[in-house]
C-alpha positions in Angstrom: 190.3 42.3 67.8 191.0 39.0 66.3 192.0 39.0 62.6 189.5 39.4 59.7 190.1 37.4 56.3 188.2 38.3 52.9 188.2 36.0 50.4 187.8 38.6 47.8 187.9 39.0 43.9 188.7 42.5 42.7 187.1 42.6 39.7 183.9 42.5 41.2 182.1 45.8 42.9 180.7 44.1 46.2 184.3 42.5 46.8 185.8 46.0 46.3 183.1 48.3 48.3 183.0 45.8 51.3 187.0 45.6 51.2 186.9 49.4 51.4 184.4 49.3 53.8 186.2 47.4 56.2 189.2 49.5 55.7 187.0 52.5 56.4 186.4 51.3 59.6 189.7 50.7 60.4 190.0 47.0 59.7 193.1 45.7 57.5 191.9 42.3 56.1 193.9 39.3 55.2 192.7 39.7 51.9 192.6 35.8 50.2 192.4 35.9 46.2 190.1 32.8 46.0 190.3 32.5 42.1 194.5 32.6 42.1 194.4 30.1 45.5 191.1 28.6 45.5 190.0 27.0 48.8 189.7 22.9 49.1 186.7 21.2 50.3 187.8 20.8 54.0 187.9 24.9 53.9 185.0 25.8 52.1 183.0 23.0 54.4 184.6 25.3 57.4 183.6 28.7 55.8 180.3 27.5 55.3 180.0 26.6 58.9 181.0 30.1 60.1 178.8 31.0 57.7 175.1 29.0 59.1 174.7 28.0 55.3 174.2 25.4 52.7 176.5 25.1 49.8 173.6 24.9 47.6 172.9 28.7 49.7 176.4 29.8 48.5 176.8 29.1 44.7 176.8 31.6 42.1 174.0 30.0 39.8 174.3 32.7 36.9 177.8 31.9 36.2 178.3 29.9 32.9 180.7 27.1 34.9 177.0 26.3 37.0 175.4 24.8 33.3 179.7 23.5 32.7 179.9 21.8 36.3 176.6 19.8 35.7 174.9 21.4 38.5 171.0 22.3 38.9 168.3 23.2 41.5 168.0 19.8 42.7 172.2 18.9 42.9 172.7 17.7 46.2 175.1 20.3 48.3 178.0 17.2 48.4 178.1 17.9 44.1 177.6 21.7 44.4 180.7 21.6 46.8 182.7 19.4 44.6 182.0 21.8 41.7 182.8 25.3 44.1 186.2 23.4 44.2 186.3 22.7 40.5 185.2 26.1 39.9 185.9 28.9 42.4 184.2 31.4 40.3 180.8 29.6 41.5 181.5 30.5 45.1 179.4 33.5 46.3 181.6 36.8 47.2 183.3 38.5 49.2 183.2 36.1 51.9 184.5 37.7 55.3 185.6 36.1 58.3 186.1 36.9 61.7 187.1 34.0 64.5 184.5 31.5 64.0 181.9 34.0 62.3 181.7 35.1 59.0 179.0 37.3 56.5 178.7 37.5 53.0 179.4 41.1 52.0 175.9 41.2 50.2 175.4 44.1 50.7 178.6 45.2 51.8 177.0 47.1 55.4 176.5 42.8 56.2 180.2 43.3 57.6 179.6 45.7 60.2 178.0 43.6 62.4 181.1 41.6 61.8 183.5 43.9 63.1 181.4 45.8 65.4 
C-alpha cells in the first residue's frame, strides 16, 4: 500500500474521527499539522489536483480570516489560493492523500474508498 498523508488539525472533530478512522483500518498516516507547517501554493495547487477541485471548492468561508483575506463569492480561485497560503485556517479539513488521489474527510467514511 503506498503511503497515506493527512493534513490534519486536531482541534477539530472531522480531522480527529477520520484520523481514527484510518487508524481503525489499519492505516498509520503521515499525519501533516497544516496550521504549525502550512503548505505553499505549488502544494496546495498539487493537493487540489489529487483532489478534482477548485480552490474556490476548498475554502472554509465561515472562518473570520475569509472577511480578513478580502475574499468573496465572486474571488477568482488565483486570490482564494493566495489567501489559503496567507491563512491556512481557510483550507478545508482533513485532507487525505493517497499516491496521486486524495478525499476530503467530510464525512470521515470519504476515506475508505481511499484506502480500500
Amino acid at each position: 500500500m503506498s503511503a497515506v498523508t493527512i493534513y490534519h488539525n486536531p482541534r477539530c472533530s472531522k480531522s480527529r474521527n477520520t484520523l481514527a478512522l484510518l487508524e481503525e483500518n489499519g492505516v498509520s498516516p503521515e499525519v501533516v499539522l497544516y496550521l504549525e507547517t502550512p503548505p505553499d501554493a505549488k502544494a496546495l495547487k498539487g493537493l487540489l489536483k489529487k483532489l478534482g477541485i477548485t480552490a474556490t471548492e476548498l475554502v472554509r468561508r465561515g472562518e473570520a480570516d475569509y472577511k480578513a483575506a478580502g475574499l468573496s463569492r465572486e474571488s477568482s480561485d488565483a486570490d482564494v489560493l493566495a489567501a489559503m497560503v496567507e491563512y491556512p485556517k481557510l483550507i478545508e479539513r482533513p485532507i487525505v492523500v493517497k499516491g496521486d488521489r486524495a478525499v476530503l474527510g467530510r464525512p470521515p467514511e470519504n476515506v475508505l474508498a481511499l484506502i480500500s
